[in-house]
N, CA, C and O atoms as a DFTB+ gen file, in Angstrom:
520 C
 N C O
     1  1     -14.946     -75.472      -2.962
     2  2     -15.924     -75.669      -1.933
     3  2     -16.438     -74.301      -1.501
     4  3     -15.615     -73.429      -1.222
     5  1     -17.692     -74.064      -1.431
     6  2     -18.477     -72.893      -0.966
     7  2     -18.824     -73.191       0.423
     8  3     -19.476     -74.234       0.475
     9  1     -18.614     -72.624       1.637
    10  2     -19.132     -72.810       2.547
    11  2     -19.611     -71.212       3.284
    12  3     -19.105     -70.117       3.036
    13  1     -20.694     -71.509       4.204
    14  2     -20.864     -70.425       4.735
    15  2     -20.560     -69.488       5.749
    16  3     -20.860     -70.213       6.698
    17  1     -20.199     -68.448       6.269
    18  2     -19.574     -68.336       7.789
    19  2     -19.514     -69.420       9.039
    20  3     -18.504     -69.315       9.734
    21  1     -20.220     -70.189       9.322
    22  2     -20.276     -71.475      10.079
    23  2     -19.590     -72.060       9.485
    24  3     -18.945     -72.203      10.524
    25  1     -18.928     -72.692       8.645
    26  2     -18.055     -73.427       7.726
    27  2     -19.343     -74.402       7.080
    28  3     -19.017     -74.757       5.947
    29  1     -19.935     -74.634       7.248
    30  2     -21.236     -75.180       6.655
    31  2     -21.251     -75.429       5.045
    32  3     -21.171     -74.481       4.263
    33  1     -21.361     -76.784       4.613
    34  2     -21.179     -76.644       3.330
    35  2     -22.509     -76.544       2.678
    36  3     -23.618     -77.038       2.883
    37  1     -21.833     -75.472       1.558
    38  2     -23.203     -74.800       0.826
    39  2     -23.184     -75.385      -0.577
    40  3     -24.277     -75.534      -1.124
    41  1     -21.844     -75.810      -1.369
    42  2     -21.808     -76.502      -2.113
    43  2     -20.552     -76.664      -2.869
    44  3     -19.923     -75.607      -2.925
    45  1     -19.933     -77.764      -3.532
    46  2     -18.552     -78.498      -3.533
    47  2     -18.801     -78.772      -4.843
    48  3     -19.906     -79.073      -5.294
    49  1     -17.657     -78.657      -5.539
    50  2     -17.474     -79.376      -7.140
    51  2     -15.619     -80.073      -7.007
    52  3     -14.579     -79.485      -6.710
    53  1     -15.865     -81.438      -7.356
    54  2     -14.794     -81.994      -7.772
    55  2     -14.607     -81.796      -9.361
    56  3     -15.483     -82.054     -10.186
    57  1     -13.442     -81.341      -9.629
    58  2     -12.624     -81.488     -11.059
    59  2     -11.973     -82.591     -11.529
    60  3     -11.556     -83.424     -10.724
    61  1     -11.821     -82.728     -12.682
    62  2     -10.297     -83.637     -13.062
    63  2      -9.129     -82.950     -12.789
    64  3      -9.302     -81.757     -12.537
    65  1      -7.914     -83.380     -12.765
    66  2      -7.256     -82.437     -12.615
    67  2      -6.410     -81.844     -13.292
    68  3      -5.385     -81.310     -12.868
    69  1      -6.892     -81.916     -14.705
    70  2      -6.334     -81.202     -15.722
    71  2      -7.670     -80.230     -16.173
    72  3      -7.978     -79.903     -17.319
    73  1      -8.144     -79.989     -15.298
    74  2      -9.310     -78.711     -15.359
    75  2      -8.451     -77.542     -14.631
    76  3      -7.463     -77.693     -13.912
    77  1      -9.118     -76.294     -15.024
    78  2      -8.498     -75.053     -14.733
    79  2      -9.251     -74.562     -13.437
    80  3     -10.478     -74.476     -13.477
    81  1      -8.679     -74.293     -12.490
    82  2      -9.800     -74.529     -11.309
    83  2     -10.005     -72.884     -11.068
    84  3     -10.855     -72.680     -10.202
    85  1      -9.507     -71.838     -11.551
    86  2     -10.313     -70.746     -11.361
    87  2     -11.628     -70.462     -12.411
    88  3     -12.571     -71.144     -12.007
    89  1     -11.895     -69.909     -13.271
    90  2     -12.951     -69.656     -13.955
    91  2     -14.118     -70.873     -13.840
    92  3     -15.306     -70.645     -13.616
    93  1     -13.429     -72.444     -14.076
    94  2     -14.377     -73.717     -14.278
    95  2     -14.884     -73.296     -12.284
    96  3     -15.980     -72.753     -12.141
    97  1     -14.322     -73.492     -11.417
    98  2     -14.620     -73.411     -10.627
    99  2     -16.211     -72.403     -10.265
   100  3     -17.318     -72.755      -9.858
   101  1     -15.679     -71.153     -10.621
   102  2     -16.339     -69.833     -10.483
   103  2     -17.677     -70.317     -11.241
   104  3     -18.707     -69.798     -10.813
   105  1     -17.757     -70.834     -11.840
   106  2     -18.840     -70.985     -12.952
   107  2     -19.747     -72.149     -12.332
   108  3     -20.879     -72.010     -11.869
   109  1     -18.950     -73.407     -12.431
   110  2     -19.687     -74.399     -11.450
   111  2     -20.199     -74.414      -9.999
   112  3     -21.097     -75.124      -9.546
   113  1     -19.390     -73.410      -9.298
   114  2     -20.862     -73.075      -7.507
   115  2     -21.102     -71.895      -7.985
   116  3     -21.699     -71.413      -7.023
   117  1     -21.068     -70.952      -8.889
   118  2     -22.247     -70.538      -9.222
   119  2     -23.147     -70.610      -9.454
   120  3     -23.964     -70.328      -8.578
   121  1     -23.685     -71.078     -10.927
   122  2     -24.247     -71.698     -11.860
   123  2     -25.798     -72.004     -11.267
   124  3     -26.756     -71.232     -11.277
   125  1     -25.743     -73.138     -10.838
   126  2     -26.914     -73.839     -10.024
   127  2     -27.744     -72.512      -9.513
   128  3     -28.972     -72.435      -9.564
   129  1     -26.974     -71.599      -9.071
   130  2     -27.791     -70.664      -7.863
   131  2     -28.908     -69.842      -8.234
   132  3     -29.489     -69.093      -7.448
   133  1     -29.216     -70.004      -9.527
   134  2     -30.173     -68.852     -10.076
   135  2     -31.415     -68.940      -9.100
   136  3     -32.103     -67.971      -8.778
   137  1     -31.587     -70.148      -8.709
   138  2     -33.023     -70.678      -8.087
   139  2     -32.701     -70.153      -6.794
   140  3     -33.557     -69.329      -6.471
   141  1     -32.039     -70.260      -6.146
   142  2     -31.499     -69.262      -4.770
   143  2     -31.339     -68.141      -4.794
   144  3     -30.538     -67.792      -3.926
   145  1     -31.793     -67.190      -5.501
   146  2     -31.196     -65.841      -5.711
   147  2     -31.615     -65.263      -4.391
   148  3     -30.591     -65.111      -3.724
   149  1     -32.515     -64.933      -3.827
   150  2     -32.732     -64.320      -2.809
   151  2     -31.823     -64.797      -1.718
   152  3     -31.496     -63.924      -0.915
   153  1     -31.351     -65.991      -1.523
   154  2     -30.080     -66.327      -0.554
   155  2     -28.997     -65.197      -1.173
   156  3     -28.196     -64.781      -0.336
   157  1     -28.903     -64.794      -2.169
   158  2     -27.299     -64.344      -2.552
   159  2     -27.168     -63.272      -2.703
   160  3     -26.088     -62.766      -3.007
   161  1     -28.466     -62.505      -2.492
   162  2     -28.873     -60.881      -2.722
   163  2     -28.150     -60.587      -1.614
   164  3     -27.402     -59.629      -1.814
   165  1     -28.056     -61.238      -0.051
   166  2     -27.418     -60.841       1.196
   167  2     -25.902     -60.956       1.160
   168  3     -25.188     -60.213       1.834
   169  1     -25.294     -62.166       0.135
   170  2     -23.823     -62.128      -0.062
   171  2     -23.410     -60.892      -0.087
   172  3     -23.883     -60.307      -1.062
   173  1     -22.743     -60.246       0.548
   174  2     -21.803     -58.802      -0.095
   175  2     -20.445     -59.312      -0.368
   176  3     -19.868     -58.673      -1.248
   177  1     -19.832     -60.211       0.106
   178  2     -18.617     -60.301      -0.062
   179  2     -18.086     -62.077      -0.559
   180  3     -18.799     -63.029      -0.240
   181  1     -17.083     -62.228      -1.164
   182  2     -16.685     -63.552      -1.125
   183  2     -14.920     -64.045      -0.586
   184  3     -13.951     -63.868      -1.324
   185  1     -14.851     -64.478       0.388
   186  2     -13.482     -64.823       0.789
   187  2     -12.785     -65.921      -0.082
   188  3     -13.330     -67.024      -0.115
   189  1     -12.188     -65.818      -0.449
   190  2     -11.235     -66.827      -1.348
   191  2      -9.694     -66.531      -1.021
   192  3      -9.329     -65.376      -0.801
   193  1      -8.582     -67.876      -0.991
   194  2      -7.258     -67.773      -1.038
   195  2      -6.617     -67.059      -2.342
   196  3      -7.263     -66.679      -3.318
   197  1      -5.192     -66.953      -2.161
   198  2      -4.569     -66.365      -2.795
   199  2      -4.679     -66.978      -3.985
   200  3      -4.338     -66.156      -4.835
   201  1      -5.046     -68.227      -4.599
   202  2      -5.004     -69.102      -5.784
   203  2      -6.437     -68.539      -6.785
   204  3      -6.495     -68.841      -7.977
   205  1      -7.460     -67.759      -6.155
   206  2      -8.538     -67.273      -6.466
   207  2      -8.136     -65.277      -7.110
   208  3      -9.069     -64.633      -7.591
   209  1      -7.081     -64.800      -7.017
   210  2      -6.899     -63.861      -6.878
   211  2      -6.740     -63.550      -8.684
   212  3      -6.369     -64.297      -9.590
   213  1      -7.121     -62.369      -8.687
   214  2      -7.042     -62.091     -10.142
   215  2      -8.270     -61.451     -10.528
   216  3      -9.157     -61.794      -9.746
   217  1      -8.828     -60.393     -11.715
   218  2      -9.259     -59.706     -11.946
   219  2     -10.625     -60.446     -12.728
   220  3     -11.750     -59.947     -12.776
   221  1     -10.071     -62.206     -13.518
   222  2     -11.000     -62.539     -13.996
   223  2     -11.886     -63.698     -13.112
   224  3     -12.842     -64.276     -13.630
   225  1     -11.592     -63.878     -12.168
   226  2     -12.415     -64.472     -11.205
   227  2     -13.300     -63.500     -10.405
   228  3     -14.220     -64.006      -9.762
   229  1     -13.125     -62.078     -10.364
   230  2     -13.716     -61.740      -9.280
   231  2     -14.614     -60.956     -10.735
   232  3     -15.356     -60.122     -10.213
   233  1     -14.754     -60.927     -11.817
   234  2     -14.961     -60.164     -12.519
   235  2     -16.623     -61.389     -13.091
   236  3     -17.770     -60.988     -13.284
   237  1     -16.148     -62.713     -13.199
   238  2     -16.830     -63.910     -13.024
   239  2     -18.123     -63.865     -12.178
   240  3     -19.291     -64.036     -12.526
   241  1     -17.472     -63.526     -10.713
   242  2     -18.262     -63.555      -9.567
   243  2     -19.446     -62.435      -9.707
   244  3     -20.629     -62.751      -9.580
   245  1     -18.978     -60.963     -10.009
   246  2     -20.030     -60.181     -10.063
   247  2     -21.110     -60.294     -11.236
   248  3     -22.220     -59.762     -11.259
   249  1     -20.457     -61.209     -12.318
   250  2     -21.896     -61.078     -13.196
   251  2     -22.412     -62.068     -12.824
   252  3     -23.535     -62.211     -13.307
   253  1     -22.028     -63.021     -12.015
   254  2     -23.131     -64.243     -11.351
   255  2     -23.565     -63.866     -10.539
   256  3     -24.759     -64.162     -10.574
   257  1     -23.271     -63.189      -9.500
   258  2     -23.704     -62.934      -8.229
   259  2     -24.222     -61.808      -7.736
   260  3     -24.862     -61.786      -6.685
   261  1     -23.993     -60.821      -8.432
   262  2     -22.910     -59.242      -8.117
   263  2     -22.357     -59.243      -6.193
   264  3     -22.621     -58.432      -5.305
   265  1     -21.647     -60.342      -6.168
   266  2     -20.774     -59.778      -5.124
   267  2     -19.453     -59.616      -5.216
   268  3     -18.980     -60.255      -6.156
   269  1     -18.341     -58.736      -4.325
   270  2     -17.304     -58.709      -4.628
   271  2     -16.817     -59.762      -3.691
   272  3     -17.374     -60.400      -2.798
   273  1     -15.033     -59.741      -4.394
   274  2     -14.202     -61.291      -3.878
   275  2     -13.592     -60.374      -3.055
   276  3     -13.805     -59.168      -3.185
   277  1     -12.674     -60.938      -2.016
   278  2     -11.791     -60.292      -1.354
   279  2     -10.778     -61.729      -1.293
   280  3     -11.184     -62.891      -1.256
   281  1      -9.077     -61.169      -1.294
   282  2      -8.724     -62.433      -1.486
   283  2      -7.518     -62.338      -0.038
   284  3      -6.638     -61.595       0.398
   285  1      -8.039     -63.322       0.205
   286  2      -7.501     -63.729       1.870
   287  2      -5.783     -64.553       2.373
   288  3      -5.533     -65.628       2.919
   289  1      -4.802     -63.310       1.812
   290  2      -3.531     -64.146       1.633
   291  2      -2.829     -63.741       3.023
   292  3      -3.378     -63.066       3.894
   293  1      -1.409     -64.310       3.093
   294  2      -0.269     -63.764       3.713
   295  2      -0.113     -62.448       3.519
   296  3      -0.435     -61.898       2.466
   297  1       0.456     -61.769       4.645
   298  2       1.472     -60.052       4.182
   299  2       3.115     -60.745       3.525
   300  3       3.844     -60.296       2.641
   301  1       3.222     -61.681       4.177
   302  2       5.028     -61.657       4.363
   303  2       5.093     -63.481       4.731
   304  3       4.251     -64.372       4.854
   305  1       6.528     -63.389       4.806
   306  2       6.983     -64.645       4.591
   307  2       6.733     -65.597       6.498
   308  3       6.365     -65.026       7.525
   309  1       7.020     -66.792       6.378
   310  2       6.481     -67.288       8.308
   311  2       4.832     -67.390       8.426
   312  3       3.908     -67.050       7.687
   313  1       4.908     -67.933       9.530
   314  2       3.545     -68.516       9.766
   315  2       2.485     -67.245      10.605
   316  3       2.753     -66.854      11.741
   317  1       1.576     -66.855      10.002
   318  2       0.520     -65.783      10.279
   319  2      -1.045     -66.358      10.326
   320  3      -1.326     -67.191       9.464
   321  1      -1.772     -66.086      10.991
   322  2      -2.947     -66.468      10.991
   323  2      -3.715     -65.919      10.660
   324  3      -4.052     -64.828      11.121
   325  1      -4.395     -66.695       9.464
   326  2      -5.727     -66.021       9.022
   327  2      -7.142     -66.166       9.105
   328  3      -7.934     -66.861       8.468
   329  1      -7.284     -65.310      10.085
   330  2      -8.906     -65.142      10.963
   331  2      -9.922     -66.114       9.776
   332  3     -10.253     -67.298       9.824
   333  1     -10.233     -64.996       8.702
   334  2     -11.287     -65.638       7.462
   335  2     -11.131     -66.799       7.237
   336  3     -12.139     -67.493       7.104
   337  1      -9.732     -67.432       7.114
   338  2      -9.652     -68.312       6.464
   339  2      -9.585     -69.696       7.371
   340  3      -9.363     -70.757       6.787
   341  1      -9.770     -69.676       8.751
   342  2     -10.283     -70.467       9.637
   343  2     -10.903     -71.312       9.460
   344  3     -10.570     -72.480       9.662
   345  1     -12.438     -70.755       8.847
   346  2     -13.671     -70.994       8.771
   347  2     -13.625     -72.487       7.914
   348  3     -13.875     -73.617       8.335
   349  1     -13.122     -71.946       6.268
   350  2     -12.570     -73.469       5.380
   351  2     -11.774     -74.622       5.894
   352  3     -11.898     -75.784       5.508
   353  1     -10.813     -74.122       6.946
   354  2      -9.895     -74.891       7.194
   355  2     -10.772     -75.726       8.284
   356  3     -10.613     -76.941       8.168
   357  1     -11.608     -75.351       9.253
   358  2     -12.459     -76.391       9.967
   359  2     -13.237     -76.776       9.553
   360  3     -13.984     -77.378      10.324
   361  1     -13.619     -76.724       8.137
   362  2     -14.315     -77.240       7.418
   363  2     -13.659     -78.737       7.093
   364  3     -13.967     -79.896       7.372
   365  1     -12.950     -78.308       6.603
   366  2     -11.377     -79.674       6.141
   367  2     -10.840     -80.524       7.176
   368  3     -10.333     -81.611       6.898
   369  1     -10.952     -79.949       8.729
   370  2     -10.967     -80.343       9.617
   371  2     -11.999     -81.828       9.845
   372  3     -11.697     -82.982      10.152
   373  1     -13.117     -81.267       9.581
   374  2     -14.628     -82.084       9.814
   375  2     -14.214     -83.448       8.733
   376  3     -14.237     -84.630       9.074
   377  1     -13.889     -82.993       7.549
   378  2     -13.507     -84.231       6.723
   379  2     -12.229     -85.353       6.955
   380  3     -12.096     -86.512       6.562
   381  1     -11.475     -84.584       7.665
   382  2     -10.666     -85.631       8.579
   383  2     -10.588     -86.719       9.205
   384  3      -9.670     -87.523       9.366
   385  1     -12.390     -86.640       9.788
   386  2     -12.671     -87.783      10.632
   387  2     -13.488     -88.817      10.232
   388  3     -14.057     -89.737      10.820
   389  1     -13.395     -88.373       8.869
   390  2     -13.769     -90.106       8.180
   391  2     -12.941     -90.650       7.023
   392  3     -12.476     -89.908       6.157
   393  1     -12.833     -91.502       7.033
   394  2     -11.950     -92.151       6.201
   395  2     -12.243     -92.351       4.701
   396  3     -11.393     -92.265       3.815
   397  1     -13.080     -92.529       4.588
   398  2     -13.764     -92.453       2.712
   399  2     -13.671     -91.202       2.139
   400  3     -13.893     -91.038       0.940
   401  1     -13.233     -89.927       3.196
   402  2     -12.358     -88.689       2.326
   403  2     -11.307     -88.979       2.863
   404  3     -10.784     -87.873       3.000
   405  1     -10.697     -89.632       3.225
   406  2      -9.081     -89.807       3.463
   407  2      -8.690     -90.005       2.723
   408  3      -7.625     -89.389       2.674
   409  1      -8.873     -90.720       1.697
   410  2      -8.329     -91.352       0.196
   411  2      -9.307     -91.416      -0.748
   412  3     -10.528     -91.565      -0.698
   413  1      -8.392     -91.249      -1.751
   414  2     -10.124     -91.149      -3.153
   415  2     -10.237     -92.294      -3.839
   416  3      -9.671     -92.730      -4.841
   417  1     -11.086     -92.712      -3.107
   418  2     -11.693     -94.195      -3.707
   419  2     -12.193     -93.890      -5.233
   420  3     -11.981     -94.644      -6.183
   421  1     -12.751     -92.904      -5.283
   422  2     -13.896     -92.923      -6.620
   423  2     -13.079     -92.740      -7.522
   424  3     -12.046     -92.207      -7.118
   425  1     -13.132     -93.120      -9.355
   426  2     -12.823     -93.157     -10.075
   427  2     -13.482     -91.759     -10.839
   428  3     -13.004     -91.239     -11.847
   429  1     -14.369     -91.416     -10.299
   430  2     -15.652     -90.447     -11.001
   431  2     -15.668     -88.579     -10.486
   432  3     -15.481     -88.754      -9.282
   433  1     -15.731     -87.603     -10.589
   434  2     -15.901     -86.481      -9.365
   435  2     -17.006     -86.701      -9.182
   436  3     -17.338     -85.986      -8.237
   437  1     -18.007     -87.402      -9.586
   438  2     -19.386     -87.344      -9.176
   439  2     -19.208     -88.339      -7.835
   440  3     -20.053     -88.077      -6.979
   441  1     -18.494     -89.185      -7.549
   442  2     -18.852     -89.920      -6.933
   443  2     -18.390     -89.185      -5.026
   444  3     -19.131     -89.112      -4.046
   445  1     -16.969     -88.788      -5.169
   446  2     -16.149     -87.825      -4.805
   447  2     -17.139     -86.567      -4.493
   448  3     -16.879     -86.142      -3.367
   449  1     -18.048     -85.930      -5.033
   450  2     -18.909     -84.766      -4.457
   451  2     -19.524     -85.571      -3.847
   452  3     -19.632     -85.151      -2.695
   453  1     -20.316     -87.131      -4.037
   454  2     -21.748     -87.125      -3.386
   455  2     -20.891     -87.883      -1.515
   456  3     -21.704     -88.125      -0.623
   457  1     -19.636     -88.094      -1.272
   458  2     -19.100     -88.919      -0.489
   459  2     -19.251     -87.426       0.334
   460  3     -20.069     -87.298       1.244
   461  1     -18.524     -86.526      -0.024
   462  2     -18.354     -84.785       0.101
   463  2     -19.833     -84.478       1.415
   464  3     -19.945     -84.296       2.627
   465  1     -20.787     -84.586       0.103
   466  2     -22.199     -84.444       0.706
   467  2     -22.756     -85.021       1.546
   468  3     -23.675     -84.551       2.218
   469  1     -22.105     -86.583       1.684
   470  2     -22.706     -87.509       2.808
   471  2     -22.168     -87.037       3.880
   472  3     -22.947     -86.364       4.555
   473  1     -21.143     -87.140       4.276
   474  2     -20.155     -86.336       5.548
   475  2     -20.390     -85.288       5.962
   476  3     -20.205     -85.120       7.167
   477  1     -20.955     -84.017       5.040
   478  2     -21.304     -82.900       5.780
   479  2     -22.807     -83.198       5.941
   480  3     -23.097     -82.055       6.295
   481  1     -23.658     -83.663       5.952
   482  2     -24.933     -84.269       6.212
   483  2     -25.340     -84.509       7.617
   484  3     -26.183     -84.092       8.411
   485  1     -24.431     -85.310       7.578
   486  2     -24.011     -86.369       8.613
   487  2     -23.390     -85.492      10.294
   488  3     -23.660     -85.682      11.480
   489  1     -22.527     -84.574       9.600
   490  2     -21.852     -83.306      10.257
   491  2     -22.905     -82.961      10.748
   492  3     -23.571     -83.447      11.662
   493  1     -23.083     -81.886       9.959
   494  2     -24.857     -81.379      10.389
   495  2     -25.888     -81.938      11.412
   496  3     -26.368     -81.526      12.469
   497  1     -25.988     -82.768      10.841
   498  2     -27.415     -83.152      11.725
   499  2     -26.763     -83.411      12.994
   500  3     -27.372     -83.049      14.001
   501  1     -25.702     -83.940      13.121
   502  2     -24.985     -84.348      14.110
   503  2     -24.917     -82.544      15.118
   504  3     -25.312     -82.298      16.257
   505  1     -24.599     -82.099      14.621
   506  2     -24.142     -80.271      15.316
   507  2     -25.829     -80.554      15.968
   508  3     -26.051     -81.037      17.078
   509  1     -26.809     -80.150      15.044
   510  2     -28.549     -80.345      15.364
   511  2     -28.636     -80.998      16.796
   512  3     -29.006     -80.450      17.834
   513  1     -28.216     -82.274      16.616
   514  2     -28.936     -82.889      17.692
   515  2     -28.032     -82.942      18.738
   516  3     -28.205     -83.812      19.591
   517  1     -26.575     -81.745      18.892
   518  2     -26.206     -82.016      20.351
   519  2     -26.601     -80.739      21.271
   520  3     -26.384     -80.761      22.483
Protein backbone atom coordinates (compact mmCIF):
# COMPACT_ATOMS: atom_id res chain seq x y z
CA UNK A 1 0.00 0.00 0.00
CA UNK A 2 1.34 3.51 -1.02
CA UNK A 3 -0.08 6.14 0.94
CA UNK A 4 0.70 9.70 1.34
CA UNK A 5 1.79 11.76 4.49
CA UNK A 6 -2.03 12.14 5.41
CA UNK A 7 -2.23 8.37 5.28
CA UNK A 8 -4.31 8.89 2.16
CA UNK A 9 -4.35 6.11 -0.18
CA UNK A 10 -2.39 6.70 -3.28
CA UNK A 11 -2.39 3.20 -4.40
CA UNK A 12 -2.67 -0.66 -3.15
CA UNK A 13 -1.79 -3.99 -4.91
CA UNK A 14 -3.08 -7.29 -3.56
CA UNK A 15 -0.78 -10.46 -4.25
CA UNK A 16 -1.25 -14.17 -4.08
CA UNK A 17 0.53 -15.25 -1.52
CA UNK A 18 3.04 -17.17 -2.94
CA UNK A 19 4.23 -13.90 -4.70
CA UNK A 20 7.46 -12.31 -3.50
CA UNK A 21 6.27 -9.12 -2.03
CA UNK A 22 9.48 -7.06 -2.24
CA UNK A 23 10.63 -6.49 -5.88
CA UNK A 24 6.75 -7.70 -7.34
CA UNK A 25 5.59 -5.14 -4.97
CA UNK A 26 8.19 -2.29 -5.92
CA UNK A 27 7.36 -2.78 -9.49
CA UNK A 28 3.54 -2.92 -9.23
CA UNK A 29 2.90 0.88 -7.28
CA UNK A 30 5.37 1.88 -9.33
CA UNK A 31 4.74 0.97 -12.66
CA UNK A 32 1.39 2.78 -13.42
CA UNK A 33 3.13 6.16 -12.38
CA UNK A 34 4.85 7.14 -15.54
CA UNK A 35 1.66 9.31 -16.30
CA UNK A 36 2.13 11.06 -12.84
CA UNK A 37 5.58 11.90 -13.09
CA UNK A 38 5.40 15.37 -12.11
CA UNK A 39 3.57 14.16 -8.74
CA UNK A 40 6.88 12.10 -8.02
CA UNK A 41 9.53 14.61 -9.09
CA UNK A 42 8.54 16.14 -5.33
CA UNK A 43 8.93 12.49 -3.68
CA UNK A 44 12.46 12.76 -2.08
CA UNK A 45 12.06 10.07 0.16
CA UNK A 46 10.16 6.67 0.64
CA UNK A 47 9.27 5.24 4.20
CA UNK A 48 8.95 1.56 4.24
CA UNK A 49 9.17 -1.20 7.26
CA UNK A 50 11.85 -3.32 8.05
CA UNK A 51 10.42 -6.18 5.53
CA UNK A 52 11.25 -3.51 2.61
CA UNK A 53 14.89 -3.20 3.68
CA UNK A 54 17.61 -4.30 1.40
CA UNK A 55 19.73 -2.90 -1.32
CA UNK A 56 17.49 -4.40 -4.14
CA UNK A 57 14.33 -2.69 -3.32
CA UNK A 58 15.65 0.60 -2.78
CA UNK A 59 17.87 0.13 -5.84
CA UNK A 60 14.21 -0.77 -7.73
CA UNK A 61 12.82 2.44 -6.34
CA UNK A 62 15.46 4.83 -7.78
CA UNK A 63 15.28 3.65 -11.34
CA UNK A 64 11.45 4.08 -11.12
CA UNK A 65 11.28 6.99 -9.30
CA UNK A 66 14.72 8.29 -8.46
CA UNK A 67 13.77 8.54 -4.88
CA UNK A 68 15.54 7.17 -1.98
CA UNK A 69 13.90 4.46 0.64
CA UNK A 70 14.55 4.98 4.17
CA UNK A 71 13.61 1.96 6.17
CA UNK A 72 11.59 2.65 9.31
CA UNK A 73 12.47 -0.19 11.98
CA UNK A 74 12.99 -0.78 15.79
CA UNK A 75 16.60 0.16 17.56
CA UNK A 76 16.16 -2.72 20.16
CA UNK A 77 14.02 -5.21 21.57
CA UNK A 78 10.16 -3.84 23.64
CA UNK A 79 7.68 -1.67 22.48
CA UNK A 80 9.01 1.84 20.80
CA UNK A 81 7.13 4.14 18.76
CA UNK A 82 7.44 4.89 15.42
CA UNK A 83 6.56 8.50 14.53
CA UNK A 84 6.72 7.60 10.36
CA UNK A 85 5.21 4.70 10.71
CA UNK A 86 1.95 6.05 12.34
CA UNK A 87 0.82 7.40 9.28
CA UNK A 88 0.21 3.45 7.59
CA UNK A 89 -0.93 2.21 10.70
CA UNK A 90 -4.03 4.84 10.70
CA UNK A 91 -4.38 4.03 7.55
CA UNK A 92 -5.19 0.25 8.66
CA UNK A 93 -6.94 1.83 11.33
CA UNK A 94 -9.62 3.44 8.74
CA UNK A 95 -10.04 -0.19 7.29
CA UNK A 96 -11.13 -1.49 10.55
CA UNK A 97 -14.38 0.04 10.42
CA UNK A 98 -15.84 -1.88 7.81
CA UNK A 99 -16.37 -5.21 7.64
CA UNK A 100 -15.88 -6.37 3.90
CA UNK A 101 -12.01 -5.72 4.84
CA UNK A 102 -12.45 -7.61 7.93
CA UNK A 103 -12.38 -10.83 6.12
CA UNK A 104 -11.49 -11.68 2.52
CA UNK A 105 -14.43 -12.46 0.85
CA UNK A 106 -12.88 -12.28 -2.68
CA UNK A 107 -11.49 -15.20 -4.32
CA UNK A 108 -9.59 -12.72 -6.85
CA UNK A 109 -6.77 -9.69 -5.69
CA UNK A 110 -8.62 -7.78 -8.11
CA UNK A 111 -11.57 -7.94 -6.31
CA UNK A 112 -9.72 -7.34 -2.78
CA UNK A 113 -7.96 -3.95 -4.37
CA UNK A 114 -11.27 -2.61 -5.79
CA UNK A 115 -13.14 -3.33 -1.97
CA UNK A 116 -9.50 -1.49 -0.81
CA UNK A 117 -10.55 1.46 -3.14
CA UNK A 118 -14.18 1.65 -2.21
CA UNK A 119 -13.41 2.28 1.59
CA UNK A 120 -10.81 4.76 1.10
CA UNK A 121 -13.24 6.68 -1.28
CA UNK A 122 -15.71 6.59 0.94
CA UNK A 123 -12.98 7.69 3.79
CA UNK A 124 -12.22 10.57 1.82
CA UNK A 125 -15.02 12.17 0.81
CA UNK A 126 -16.25 11.56 4.15
CA UNK A 127 -12.85 13.69 5.80
CA UNK A 128 -14.23 16.46 2.66
CA UNK A 129 -17.45 16.95 3.86
CA UNK A 130 -16.86 17.28 7.71
Amino acid sequence: MLVDSLGLLLKVVVTAANTSELLASAYALMEPWDKYRQCLQRTQALWVDGGYSGDKFALAVWLMIQSRVEVIQRDGPGFEILPKRRVVERTFGWFNWYRRLSKDYGRLPDISEAAIYAVMTRVMLRRLTA
